[in-house]
DSSP file (Angstrom, degrees, kcal/mol; ACC not computed):
  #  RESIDUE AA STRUCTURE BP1 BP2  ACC     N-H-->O    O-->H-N    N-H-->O    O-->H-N    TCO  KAPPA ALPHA  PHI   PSI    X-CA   Y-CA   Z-CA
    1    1 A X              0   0    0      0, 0.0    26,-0.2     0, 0.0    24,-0.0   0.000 360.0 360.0 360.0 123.2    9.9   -8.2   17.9
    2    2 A X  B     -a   27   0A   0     24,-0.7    26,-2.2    25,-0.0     2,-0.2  -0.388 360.0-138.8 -68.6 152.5    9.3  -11.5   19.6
    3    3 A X        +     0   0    0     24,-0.2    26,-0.2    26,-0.1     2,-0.1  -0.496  23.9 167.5 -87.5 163.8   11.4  -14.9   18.0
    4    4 A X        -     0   0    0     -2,-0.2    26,-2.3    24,-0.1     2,-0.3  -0.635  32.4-125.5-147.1 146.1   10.7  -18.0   17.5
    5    5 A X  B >>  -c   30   0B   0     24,-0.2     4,-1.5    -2,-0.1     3,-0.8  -0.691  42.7-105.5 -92.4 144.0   12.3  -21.0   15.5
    6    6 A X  H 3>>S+     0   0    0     24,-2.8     4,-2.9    -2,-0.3     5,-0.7   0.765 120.8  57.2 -25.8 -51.8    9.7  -22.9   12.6
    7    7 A X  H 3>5S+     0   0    0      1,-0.3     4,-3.2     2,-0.2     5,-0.3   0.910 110.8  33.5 -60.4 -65.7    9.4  -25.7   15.2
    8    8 A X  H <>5S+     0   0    0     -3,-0.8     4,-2.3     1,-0.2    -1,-0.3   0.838 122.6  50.8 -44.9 -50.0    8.1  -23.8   18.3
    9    9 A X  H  <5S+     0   0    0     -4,-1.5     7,-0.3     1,-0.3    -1,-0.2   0.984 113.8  43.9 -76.3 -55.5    6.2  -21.5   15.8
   10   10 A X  H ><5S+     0   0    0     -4,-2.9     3,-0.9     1,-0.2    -1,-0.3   0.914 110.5  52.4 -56.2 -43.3    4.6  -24.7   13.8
   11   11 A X  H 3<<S+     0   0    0     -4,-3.2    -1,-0.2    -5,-0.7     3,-0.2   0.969 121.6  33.6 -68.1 -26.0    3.5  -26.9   17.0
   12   12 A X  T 3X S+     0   0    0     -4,-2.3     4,-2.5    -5,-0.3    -1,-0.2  -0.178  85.6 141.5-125.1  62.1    1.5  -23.7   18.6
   13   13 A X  H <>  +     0   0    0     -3,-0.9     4,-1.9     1,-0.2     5,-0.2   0.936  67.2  41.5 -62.0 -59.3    0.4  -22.4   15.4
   14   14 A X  H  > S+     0   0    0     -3,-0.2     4,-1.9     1,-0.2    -1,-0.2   0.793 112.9  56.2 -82.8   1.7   -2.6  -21.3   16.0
   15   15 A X  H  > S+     0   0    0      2,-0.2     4,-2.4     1,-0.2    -2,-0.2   0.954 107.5  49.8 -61.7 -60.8   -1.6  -19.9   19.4
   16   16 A X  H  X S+     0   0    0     -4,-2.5     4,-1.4    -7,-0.3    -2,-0.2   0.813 114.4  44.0 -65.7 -29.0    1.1  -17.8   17.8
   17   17 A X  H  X S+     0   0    0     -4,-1.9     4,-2.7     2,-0.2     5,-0.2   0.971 109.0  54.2 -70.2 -51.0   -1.4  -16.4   15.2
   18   18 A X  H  X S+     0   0    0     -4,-1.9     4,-2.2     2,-0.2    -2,-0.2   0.846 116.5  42.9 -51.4 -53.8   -4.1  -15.9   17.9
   19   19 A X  H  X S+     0   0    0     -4,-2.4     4,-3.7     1,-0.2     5,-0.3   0.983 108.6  58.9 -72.9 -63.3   -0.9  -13.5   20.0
   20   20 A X  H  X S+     0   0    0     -4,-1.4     4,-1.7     1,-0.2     5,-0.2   0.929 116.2  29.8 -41.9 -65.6    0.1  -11.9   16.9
   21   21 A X  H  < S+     0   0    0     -4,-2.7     3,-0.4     2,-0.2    -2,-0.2   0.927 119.9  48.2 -33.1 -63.4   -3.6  -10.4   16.3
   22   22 A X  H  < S+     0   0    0     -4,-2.2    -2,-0.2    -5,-0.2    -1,-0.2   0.841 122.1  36.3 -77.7 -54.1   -4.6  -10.0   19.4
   23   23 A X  H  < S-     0   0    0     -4,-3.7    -1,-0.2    -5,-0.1    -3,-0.2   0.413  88.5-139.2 -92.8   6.1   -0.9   -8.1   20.4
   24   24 A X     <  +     0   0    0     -4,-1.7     2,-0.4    -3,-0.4    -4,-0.2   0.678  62.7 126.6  52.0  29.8   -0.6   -6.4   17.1
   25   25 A X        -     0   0    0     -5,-0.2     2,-0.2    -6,-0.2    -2,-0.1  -0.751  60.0-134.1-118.2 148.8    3.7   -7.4   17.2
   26   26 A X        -     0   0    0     -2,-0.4   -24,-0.7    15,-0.1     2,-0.3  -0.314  25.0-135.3-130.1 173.9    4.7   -9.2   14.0
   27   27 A X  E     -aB   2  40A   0     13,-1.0    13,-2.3    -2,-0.2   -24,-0.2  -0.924   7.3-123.5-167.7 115.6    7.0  -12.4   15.2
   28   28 A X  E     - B   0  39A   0    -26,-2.2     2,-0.5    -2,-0.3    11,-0.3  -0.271  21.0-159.4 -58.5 140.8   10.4  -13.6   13.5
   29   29 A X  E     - B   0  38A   0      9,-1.8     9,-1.3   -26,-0.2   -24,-0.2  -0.845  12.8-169.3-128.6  82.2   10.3  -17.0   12.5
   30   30 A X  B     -c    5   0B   0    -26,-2.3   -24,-2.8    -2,-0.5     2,-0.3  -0.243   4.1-167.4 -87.3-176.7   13.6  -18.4   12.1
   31   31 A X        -     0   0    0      4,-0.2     3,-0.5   -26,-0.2     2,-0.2  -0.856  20.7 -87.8-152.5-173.4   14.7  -21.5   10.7
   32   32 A X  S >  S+     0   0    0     -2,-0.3     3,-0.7     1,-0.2   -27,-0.0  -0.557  90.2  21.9-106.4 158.8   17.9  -23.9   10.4
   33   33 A X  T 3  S-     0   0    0     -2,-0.2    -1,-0.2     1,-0.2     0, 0.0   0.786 125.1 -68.8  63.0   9.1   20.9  -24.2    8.0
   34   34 A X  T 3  S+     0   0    0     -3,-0.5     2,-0.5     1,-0.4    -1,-0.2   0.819  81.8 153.7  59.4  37.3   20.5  -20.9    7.2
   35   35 A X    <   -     0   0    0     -3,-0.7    -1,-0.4     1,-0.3    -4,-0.2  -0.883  54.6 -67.6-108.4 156.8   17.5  -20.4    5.3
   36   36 A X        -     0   0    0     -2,-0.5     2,-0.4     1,-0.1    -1,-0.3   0.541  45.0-141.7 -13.5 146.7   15.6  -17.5    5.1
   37   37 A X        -     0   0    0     -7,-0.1    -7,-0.2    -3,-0.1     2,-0.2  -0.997  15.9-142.9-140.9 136.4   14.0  -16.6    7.9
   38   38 A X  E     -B   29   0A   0     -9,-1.3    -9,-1.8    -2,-0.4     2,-0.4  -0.599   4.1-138.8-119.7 156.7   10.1  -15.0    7.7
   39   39 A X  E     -B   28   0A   0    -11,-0.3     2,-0.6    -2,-0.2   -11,-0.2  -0.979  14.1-150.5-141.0  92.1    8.2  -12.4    9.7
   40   40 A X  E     +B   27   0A   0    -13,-2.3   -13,-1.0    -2,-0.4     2,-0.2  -0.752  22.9 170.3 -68.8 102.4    4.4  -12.9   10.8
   41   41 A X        -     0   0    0     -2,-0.6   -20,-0.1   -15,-0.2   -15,-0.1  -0.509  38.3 -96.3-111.9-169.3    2.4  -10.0   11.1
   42   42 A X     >  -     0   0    0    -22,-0.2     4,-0.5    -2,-0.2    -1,-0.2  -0.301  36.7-120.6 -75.3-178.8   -1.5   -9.2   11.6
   43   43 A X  H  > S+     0   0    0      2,-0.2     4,-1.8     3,-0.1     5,-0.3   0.548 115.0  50.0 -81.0 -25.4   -3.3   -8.5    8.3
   44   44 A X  H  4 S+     0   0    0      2,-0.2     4,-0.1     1,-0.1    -1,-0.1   0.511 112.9  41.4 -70.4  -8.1   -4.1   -5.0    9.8
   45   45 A X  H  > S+     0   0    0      2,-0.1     4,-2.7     3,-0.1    -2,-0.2   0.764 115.6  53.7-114.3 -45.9   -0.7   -4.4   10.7
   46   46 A X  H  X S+     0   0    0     -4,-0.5     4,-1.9     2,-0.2    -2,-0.2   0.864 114.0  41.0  -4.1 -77.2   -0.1   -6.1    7.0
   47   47 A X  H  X S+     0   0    0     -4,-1.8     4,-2.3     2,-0.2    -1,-0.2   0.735 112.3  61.4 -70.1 -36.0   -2.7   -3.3    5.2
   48   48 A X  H  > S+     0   0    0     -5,-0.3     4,-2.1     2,-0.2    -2,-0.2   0.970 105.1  39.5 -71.4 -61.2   -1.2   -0.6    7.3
   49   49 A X  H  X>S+     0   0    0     -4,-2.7     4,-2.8     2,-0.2     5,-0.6   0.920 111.1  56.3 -76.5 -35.5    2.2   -0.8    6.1
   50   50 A X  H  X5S+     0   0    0     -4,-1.9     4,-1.4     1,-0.2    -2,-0.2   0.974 114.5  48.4 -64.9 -26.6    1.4   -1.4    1.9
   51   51 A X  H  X5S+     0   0    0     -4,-2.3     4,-1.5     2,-0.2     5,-0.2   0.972 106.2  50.0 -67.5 -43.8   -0.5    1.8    2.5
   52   52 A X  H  X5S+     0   0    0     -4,-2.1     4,-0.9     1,-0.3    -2,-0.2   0.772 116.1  41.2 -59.3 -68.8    2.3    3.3    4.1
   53   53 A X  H  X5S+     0   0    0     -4,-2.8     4,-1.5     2,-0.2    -1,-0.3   0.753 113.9  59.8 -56.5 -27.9    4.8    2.1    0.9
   54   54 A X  H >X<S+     0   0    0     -4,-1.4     3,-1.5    -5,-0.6     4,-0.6   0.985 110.6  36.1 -59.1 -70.4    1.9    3.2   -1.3
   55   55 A X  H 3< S+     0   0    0     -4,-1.5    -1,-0.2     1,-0.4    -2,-0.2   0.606 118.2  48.3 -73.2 -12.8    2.0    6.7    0.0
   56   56 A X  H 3< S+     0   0    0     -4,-0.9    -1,-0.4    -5,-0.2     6,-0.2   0.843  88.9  93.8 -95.0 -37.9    6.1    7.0    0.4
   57   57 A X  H << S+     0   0    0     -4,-1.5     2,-0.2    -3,-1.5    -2,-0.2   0.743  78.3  59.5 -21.3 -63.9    6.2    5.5   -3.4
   58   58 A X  S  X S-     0   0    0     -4,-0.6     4,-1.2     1,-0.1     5,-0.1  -0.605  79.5-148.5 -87.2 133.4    6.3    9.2   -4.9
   59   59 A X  H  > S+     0   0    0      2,-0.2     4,-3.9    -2,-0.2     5,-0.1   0.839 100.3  49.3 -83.1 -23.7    9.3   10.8   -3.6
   60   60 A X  H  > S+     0   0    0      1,-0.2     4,-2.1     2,-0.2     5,-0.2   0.959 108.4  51.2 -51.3 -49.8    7.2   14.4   -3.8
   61   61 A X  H  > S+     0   0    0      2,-0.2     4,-1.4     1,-0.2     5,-0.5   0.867 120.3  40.3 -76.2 -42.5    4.2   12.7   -2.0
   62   62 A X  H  X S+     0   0    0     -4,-1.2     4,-2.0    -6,-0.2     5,-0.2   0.902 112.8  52.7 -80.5 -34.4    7.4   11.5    1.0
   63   63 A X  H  X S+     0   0    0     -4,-3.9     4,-1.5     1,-0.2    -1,-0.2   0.891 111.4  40.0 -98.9   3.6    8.8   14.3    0.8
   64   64 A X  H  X S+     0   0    0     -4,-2.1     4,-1.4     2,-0.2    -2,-0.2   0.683 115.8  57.3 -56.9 -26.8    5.3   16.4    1.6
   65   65 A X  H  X S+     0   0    0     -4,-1.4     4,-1.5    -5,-0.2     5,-0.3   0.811 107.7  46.0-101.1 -41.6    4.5   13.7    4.2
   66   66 A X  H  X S+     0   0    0     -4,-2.0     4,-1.9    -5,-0.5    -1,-0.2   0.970 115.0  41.9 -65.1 -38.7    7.6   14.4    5.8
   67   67 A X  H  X S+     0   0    0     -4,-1.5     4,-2.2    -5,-0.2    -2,-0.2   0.880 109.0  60.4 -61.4 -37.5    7.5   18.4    5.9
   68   68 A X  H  X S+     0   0    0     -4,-1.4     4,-1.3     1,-0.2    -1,-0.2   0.755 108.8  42.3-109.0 -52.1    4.1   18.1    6.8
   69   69 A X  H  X S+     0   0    0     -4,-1.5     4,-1.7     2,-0.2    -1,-0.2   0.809 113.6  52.5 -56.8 -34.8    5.1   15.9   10.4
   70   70 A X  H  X S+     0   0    0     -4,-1.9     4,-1.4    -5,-0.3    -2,-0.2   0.906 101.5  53.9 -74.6 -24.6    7.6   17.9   11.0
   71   71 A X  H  <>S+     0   0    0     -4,-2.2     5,-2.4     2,-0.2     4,-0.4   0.981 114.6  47.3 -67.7 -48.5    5.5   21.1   10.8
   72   72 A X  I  <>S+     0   0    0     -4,-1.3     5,-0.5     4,-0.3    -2,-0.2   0.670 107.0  56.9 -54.2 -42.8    3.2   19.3   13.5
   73   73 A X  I  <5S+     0   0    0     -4,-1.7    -1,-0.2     1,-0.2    -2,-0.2   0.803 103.4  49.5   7.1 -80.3    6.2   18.4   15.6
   74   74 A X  I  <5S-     0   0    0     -4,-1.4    -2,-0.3    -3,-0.4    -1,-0.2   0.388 122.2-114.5-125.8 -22.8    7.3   22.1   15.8
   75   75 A X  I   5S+     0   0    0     -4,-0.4    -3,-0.3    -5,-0.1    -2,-0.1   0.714  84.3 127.4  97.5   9.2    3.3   22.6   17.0
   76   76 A X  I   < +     0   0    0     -5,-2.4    -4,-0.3    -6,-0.1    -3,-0.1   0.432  43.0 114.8-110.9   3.8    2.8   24.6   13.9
   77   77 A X      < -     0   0    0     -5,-0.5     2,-0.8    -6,-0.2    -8,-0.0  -0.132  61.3-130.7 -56.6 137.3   -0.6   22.0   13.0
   78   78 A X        -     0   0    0      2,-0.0     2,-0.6    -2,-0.0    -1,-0.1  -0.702  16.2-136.3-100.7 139.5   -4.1   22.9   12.9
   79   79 A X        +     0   0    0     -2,-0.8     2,-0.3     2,-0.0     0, 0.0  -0.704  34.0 163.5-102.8 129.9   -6.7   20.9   14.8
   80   80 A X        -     0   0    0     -2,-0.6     2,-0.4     0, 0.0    -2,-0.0  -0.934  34.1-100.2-134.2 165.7   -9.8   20.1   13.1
   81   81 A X        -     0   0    0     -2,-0.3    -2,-0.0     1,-0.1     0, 0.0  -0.749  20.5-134.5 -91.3 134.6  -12.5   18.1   13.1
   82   82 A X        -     0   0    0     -2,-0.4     2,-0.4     1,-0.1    -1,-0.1  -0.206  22.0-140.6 -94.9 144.2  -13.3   15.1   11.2
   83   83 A X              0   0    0      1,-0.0    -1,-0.1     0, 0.0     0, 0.0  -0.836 360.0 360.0 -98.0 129.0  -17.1   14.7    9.5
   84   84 A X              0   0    0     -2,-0.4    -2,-0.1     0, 0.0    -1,-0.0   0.339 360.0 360.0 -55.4 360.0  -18.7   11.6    9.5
């Protein structure tokens, strides 16, 4: 994950959003004195991960979603095709 400190990030703002999109890599944002320091991502990369916590929520639903790579892993998947 690329850095940067609030200053850098804030003078080439829309430069750093523009990279972040464009390179799909979320970008650390530090700050001084030891506050908090924030993490810029895409809004696709954004959407991607709340589904991601959606679907891990239920520990049945995580722990199907786990068996389920690991059976695919091992080769043991079936390949089909997707309908429009």
């Amino acid at each position: 994950m690329r850095t940067t400190s609030y200053s850098e990030f804030r003078r080439n703002l829309a430069e750093n959003m523009d990279r972040v999109s464009a390179d799909q890599e979320p970008v650390l944002i530090t700050r001084d004195r030891g506050k908090a320091a924030a993490v810029l991502m895409s809004l696709e990369d954004y959407a991607s991960f709340e589904e991601t916590r959606y679907l891990l929520r239920s520990p049945r639903n995580a722990e199907r979603l786990t068996e389920a790579t690991q059976a695919l892993d091992r080769g043991e998947g079936d390949e089909r095709e997707l309908r429009d």
